[in-house]
C-alpha positions in Angstrom: 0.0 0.0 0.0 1.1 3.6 -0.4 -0.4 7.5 -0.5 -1.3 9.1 -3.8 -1.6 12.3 -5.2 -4.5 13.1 -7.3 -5.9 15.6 -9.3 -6.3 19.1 -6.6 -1.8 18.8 -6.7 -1.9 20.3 -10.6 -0.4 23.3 -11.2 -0.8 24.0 -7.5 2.9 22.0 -6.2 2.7 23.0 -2.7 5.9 21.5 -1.4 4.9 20.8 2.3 4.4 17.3 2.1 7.8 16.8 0.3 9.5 19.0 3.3 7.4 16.9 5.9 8.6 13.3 4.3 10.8 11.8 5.9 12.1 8.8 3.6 12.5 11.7 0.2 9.5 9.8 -1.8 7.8 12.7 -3.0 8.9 13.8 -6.5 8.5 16.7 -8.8 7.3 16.9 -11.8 6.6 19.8 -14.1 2.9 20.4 -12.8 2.1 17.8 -10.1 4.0 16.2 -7.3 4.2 12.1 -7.3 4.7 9.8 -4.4 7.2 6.7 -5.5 5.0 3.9 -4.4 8.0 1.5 -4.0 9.8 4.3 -1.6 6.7 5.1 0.3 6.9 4.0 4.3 2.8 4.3 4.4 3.6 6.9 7.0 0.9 9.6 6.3 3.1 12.3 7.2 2.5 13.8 4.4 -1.5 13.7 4.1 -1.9 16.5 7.0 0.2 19.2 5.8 -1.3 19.0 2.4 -3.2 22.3 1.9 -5.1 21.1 -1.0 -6.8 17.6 -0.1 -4.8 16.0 -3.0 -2.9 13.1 -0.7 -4.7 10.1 0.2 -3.9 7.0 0.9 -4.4 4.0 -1.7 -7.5 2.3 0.1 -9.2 5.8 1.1 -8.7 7.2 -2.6 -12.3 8.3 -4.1 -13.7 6.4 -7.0 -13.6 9.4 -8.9 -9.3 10.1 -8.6 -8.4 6.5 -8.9 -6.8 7.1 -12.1 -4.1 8.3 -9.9 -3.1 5.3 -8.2 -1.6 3.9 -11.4 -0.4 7.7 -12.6 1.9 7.9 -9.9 3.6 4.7 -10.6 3.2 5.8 -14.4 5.3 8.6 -13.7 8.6 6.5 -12.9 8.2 4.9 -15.6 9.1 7.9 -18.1 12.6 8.7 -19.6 13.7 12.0 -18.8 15.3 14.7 -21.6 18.9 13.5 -22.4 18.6 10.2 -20.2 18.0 7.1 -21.7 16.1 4.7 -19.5 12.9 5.6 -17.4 13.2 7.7 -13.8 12.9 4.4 -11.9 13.3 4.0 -8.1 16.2 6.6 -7.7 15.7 6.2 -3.6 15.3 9.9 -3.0 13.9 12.8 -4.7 16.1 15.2 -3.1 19.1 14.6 -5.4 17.2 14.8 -8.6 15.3 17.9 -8.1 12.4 19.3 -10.1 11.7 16.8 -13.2 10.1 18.7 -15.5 7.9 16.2 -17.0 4.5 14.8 -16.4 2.5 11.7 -17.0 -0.4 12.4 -19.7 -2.8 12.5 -17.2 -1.5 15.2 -15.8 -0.1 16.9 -18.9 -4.3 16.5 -20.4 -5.5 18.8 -17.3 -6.3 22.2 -18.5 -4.0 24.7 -17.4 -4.7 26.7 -14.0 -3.8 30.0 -13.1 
């Protein structure tokens, strides 16, 4: 089991939950934020300090953002710009920094301002 980040994260990338985790499983892409669900320590740390409702864990996720479940693992499977094999399980986001990319889930969401 893990936590999730759904659909009220885009374009809003409020970094407190990445501050708050403690094992660096949080990740950052262009216009969300994505929880590595092989690094995740189910701790929930991160669900309180979200000021937009968009952590959950995986069994408490609404019907209606349960696309996001498999878009957060979706998201380490993409190749980064001049890399040539997918992100992966790096074991911390801290030393990659902001990715840049997004899943097409994400990347189909209108922008918001």
């Amino acid at each position: 089991m893990t936590y999730v980040i759904a659909e009220p994260c885009v374009d809003v990338v409020d970094r407190a939950c990445v501050e708050e985790c403690p094992v660096d499983c949080i990740y950052e892409g262009a216009r969300s934020l994505y929880i590595h669900p092989d690094e995740c320590v189910d701790c929930g740390a991160c669900e309180p300090v979200c000021p937009v409702q968009a952590i959950y864990y995986e069994d408490d996720l609404p019907a209606d953002l349960q696309p996001y479940l498999l878009d957060n693992a979706d998201f380490f499977t993409l190749t980064l710009p001049g890399r040539t094999g997918p992100i992966g399980s790096p074991a911390g986001a801290a030393k990659l920094g902001r990715l840049g990319v997004d899943t097409p889930l994400i990347a189909s969401h209108p922008q918001r301002e």
